[in-house]
C-alpha positions as CSV (number, residue, x, y, z in Angstrom):
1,X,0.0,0.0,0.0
2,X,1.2,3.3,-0.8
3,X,1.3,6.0,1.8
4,X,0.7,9.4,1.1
5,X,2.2,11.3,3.5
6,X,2.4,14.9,4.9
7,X,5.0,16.0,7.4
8,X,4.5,19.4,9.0
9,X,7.3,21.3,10.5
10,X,7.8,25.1,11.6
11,X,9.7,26.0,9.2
12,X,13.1,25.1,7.6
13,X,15.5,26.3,9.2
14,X,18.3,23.5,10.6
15,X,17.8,21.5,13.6
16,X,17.7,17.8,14.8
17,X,14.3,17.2,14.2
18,X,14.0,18.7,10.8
19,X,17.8,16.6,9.8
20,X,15.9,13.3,10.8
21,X,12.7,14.1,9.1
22,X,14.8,14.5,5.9
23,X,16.5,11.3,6.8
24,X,12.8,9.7,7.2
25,X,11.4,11.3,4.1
26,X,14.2,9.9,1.6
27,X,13.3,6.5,3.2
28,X,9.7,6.8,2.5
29,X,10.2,7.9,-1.2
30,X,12.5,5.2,-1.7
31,X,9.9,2.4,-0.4
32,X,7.8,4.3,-3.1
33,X,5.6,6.2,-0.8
34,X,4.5,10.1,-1.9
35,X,5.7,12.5,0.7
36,X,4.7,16.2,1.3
37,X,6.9,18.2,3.2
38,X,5.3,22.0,4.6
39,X,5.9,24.7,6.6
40,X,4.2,26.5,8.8
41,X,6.6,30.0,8.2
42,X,8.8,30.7,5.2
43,X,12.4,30.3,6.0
44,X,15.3,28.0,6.2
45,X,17.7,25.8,3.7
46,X,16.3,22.9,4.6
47,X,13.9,23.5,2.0
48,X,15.8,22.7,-0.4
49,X,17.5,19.3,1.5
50,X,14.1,17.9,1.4
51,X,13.4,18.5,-2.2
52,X,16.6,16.8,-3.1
53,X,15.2,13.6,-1.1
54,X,12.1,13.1,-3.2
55,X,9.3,15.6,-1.7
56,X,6.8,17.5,-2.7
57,X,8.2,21.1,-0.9
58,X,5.6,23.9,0.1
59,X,6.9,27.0,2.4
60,X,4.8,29.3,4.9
61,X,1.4,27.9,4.9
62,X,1.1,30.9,7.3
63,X,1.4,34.5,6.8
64,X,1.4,35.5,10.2
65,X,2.1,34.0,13.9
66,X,-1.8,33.3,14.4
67,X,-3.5,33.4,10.9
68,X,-7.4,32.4,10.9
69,X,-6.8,31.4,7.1
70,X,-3.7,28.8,7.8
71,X,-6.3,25.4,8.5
72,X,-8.1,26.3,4.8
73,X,-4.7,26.2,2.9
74,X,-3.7,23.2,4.9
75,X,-7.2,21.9,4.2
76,X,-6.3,22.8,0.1
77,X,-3.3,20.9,0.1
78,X,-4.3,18.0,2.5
79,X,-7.5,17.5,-0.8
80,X,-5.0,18.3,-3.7
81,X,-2.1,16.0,-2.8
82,X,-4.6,12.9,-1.4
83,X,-2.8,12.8,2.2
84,X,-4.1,10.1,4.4
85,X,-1.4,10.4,6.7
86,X,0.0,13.5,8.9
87,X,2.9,13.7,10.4
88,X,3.5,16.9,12.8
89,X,7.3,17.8,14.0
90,X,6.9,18.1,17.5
91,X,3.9,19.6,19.4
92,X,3.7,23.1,18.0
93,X,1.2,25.0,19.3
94,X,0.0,26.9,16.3
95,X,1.6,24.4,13.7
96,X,-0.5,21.4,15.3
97,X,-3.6,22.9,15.4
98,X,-3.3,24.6,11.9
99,X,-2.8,21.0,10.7
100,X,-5.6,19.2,12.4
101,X,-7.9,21.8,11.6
102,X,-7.1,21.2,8.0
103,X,-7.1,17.6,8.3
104,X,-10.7,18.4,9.1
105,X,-11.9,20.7,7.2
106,X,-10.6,18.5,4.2
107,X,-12.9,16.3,4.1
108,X,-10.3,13.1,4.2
109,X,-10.2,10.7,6.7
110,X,-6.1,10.9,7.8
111,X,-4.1,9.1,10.3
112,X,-2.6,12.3,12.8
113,X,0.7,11.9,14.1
114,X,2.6,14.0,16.5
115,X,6.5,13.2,16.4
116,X,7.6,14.7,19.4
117,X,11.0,15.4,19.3
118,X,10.6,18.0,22.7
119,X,11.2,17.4,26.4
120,X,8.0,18.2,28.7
121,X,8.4,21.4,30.7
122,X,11.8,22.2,28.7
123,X,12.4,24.9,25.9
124,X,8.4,23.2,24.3
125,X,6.4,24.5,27.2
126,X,4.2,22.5,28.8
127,X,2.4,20.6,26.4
128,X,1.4,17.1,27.6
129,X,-2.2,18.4,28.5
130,X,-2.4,19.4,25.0
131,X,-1.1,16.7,23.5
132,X,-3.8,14.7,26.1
133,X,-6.6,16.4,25.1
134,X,-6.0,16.1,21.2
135,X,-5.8,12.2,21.8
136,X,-9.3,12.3,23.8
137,X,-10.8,14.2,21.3
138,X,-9.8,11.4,18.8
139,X,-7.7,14.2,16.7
140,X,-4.3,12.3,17.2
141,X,-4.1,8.5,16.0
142,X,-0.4,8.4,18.2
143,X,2.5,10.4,19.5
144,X,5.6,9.1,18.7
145,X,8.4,9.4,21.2
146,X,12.3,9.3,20.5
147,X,13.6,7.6,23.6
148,X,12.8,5.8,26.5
149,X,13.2,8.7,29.0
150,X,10.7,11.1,27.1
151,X,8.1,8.2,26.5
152,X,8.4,7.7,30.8
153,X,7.9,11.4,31.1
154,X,5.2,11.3,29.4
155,X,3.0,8.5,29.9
156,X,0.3,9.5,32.6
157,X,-3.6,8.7,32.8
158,X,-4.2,10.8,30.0
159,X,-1.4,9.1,27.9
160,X,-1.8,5.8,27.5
161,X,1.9,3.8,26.9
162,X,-0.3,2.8,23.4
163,X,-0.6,6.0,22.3
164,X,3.1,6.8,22.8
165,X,5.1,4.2,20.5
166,X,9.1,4.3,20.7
167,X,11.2,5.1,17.4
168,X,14.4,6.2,18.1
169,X,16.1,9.0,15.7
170,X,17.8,7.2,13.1
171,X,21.3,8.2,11.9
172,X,22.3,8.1,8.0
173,X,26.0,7.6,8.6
174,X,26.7,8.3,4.7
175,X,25.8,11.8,5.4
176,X,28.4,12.4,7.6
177,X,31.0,11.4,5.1
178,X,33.2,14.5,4.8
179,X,37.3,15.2,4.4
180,X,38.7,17.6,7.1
181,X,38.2,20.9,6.2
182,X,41.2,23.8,6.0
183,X,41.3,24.9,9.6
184,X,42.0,28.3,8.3
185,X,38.9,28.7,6.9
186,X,37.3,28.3,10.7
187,X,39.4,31.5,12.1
188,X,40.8,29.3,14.6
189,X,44.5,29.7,15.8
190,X,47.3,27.3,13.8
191,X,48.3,24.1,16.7
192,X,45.1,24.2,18.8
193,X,43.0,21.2,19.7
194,X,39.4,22.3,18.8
195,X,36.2,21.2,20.8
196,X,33.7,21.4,18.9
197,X,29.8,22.2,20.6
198,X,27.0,22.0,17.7
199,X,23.5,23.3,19.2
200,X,21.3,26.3,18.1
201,X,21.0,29.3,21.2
202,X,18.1,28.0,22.6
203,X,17.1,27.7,26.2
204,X,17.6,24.2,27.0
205,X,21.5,24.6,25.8
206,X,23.5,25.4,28.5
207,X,26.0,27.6,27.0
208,X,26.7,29.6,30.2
209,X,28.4,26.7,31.9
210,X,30.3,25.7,28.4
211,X,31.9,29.0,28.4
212,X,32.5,29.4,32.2
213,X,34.6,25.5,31.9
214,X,36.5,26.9,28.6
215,X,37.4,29.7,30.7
216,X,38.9,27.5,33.8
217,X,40.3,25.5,31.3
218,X,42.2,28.7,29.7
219,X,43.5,29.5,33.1
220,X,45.3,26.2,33.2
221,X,46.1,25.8,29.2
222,X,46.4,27.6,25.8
223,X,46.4,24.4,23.7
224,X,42.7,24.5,22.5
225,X,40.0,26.3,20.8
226,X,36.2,26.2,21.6
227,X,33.9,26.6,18.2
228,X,30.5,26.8,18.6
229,X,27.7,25.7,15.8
230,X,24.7,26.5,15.6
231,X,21.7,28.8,15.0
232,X,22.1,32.0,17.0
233,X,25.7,31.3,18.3
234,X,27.2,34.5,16.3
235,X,24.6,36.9,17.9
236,X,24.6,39.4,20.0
237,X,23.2,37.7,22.7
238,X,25.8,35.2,22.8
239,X,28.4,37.4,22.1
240,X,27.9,39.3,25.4
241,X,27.6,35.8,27.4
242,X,31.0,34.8,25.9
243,X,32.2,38.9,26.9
244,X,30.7,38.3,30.1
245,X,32.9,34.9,31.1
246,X,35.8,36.7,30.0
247,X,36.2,33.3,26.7
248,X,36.8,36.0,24.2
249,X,40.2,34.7,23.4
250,X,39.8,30.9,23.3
251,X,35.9,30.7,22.1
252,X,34.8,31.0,18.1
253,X,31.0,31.6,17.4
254,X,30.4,30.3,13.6
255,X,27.0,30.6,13.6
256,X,24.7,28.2,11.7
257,X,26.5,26.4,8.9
258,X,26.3,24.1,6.1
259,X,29.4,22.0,6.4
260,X,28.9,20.4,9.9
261,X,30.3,17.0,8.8
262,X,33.3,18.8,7.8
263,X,33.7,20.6,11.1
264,X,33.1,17.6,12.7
265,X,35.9,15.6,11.0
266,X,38.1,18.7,11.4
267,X,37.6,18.7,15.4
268,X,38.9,16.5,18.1
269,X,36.5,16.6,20.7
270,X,32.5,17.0,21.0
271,X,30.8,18.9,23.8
272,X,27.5,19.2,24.5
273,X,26.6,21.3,27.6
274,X,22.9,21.0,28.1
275,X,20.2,21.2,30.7
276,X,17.6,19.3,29.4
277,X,17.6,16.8,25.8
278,X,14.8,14.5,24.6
279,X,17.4,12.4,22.4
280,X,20.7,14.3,21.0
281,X,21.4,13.7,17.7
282,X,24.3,16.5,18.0
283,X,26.1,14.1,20.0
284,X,25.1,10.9,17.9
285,X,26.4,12.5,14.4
286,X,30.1,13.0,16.4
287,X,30.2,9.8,17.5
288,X,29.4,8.5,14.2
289,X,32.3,10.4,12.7
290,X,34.8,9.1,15.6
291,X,34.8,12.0,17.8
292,X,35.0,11.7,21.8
293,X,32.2,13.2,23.6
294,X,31.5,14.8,26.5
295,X,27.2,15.5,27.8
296,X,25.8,16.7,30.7
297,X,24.1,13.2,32.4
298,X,21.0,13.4,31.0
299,X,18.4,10.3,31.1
300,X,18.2,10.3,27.4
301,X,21.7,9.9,27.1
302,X,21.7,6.9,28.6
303,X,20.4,5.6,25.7
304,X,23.3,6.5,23.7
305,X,26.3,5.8,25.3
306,X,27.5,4.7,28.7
307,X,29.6,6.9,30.7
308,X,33.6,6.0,30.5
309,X,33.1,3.3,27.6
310,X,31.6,5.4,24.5
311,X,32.1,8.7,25.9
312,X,32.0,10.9,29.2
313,X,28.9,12.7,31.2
314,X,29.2,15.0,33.8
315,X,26.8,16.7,36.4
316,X,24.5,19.3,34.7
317,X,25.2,22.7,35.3
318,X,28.9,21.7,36.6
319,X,31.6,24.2,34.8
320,X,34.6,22.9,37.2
321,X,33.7,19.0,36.3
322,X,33.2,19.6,32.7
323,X,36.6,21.4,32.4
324,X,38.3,18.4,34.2
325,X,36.8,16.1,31.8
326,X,37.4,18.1,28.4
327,X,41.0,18.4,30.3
328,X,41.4,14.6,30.5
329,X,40.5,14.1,26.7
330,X,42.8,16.6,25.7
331,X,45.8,15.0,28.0
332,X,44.9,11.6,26.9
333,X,44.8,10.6,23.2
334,X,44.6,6.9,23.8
335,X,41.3,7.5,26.1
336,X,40.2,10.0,23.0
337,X,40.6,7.5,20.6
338,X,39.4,4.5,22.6
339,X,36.1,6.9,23.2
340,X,35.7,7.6,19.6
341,X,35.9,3.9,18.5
342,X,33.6,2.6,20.6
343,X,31.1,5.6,19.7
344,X,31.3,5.0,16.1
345,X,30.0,1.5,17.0
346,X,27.5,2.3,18.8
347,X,26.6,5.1,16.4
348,X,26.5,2.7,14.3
349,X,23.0,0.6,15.6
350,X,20.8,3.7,15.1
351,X,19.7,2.9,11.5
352,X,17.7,4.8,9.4
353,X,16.3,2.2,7.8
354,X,14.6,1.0,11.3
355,X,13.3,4.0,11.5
356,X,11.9,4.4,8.1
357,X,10.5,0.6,8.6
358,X,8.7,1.7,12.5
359,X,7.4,4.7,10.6
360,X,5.9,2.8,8.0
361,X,4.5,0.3,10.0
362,X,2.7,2.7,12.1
363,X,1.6,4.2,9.3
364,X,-0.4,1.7,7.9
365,X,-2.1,0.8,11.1
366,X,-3.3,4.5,11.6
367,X,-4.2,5.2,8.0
368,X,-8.1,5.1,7.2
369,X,-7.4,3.4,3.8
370,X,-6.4,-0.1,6.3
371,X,-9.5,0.5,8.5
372,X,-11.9,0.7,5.4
């Protein structure tokens, strides 16, 4: 059975979900399935990374932050393109409402989706009650969650565990394929180690305590560089953090970029400094390409790798510990590259091609067409 799908995101601009819906939606077109991808606002390049896997690309199915008129031209498209299934990118307030109300007002009978890809009470708000209250109404057919720890959080009385099915992110390793780039070209001093931090300036990311450990570290050492990825990093904002911690010297801010798997291959450790993550494909994608790691100890990242054996965690919020441990990496290439190793293995079992098969599966037990 063919599925005709349409996945819904906020817009296309770079981030982990949107990267692993790409991943999802060149699976899908290559088991033959028709794929719609839209957005809720105009912007981003992932536009364009979609339609090179096989979609059918639409931008900014809304013309303003709350637009009355946003259900009908979902409602247009949902008729035109014969979707039977929806897929929404995480629990948007606007964007999930917009897209059920279309799925409505269409006339078709559609399996609904969410794939959360948020952590309750974190940088999405408190949404379980919505998400509860969609699934009474019968408006939401499931709610996928991307590890083990979110699915806990959120199972409740009003979230049944079989409304809240498991499908970890999947990881196309191929993608991550890239030489080293000219170090040059990322402004960063000739002879220094770099560690490497990929994460958009959002609330969950803890940059405060990244910059306040690079700047004990710089107290103690002048063999490394700290480049930060990432939407937002070359702002003002987090320009006057990085001013503030005194990291001027030893910190770059690239901003959002295009070439992360040559950044990656270029670094020689991964950092990722956070307060709260639902899965962390940042993380994943440098293990893949051999990098150590170092996360805050997060219960989702139990799921990726165990602490001393495929990379290292330390206490959230803890600048002095996560010096000590980006210290050891640095002092220690054997550790480094025993780390990096056993990463890429484990990297390694999160296949997009087990994702793409869960997917389909649930699919085809919430689409109307199977019901009929």
């Amino acid at each position: 059975m063919q599925l005709r799908v349409l996945i819904v995101t906020g817009n296309f601009h770079c981030g982990g979900a949107e990267t692993v819906a790409a991943d999802l939606t060149a699976g899908l077109v290559a088991g033959g399935h028709h794929v719609v991808v839209a957005s809720v606002a105009k912007g981003g390049p992932m536009a364009e990374a979609f339609a090179q896997r096989g979609a059918t690309v639409v931008e900014g199915l809304a013309r303003r932050s709350i637009d009355p008129l946003a259900p009908f031209r979902f409602a247009r498209l949902i008729r035109r393109e014969q979707i039977d299934n929806l897929i929404v990118l995480d629990p948007l307030r606007n964007g999930l409402f917009y897209a059920i109300k279309g799925s409505l007002l269409s006339g078709r009978a559609a399996g609904r989706v969410c794939w959360c890809h948020a952590w309750p009470g974190g940088q999405g708000g408190r949404f379980r009650g919505r998400l509860a209250m969609y699934h009474h109404l019968g408006l939401l057919s499931a709610i996928v969650c991307v590890s083990r720890a979110q699915q806990r959080k959120l199972i409740g009385r009003l979230l049944p565990r079989r409304v809240l099915p498991l499908i970890r992110n999947g990881l196309d390793m191929n993608r991550l394929k890239a030489a080293a780039m000219d170090r040059k070209s990322l402004q960063i001093p000739l002879g220094k180690k770099i560690i490497l931090q990929v994460a958009n300036m959002m609330p969950d990311k803890d940059f405060q305590t990244l910059l306040a450990a690079a700047t004990l570290l710089a107290k103690r050492r002048d063999d490394f560089h700290l480049l930060l990825v990432g939407r937002g990093t070359d702002g003002p904002e987090l320009a006057s953090v990085i001013r503030g911690a005194g990291a001027e010297k030893v910190v770059t801010a690239a901003g959002e970029r295009p070439d992360v798997p040559a950044i990656l291959a270029a670094a020689d450790v991964f950092v990722l400094a956070s307060r709260n993550e639902t899965f962390g494909l940042a993380p994943l994608e440098a293990m893949a390409a051999g990098l150590p790691v170092v996360v805050s100890d997060l219960p989702p990242f139990d799921e990726l790798l165990e602490d001393c054996h495929e990379g290292l965690k330390v206490p959230v919020g803890d600048s002095r510990t996560l010096a000590g441990a980006l210290a050891k990496l640095l002092d220690d290439p054997a550790m480094a590259r025993r780390l990096g190793q056993a990463g890429r293995d484990r990297a390694g079992l999160f296949s997009p091609q087990g994702m793409v098969r869960r997917f389909e599966r649930l699919l085809r037990v919430v689409s109307p067409r199977r019901r009929r």
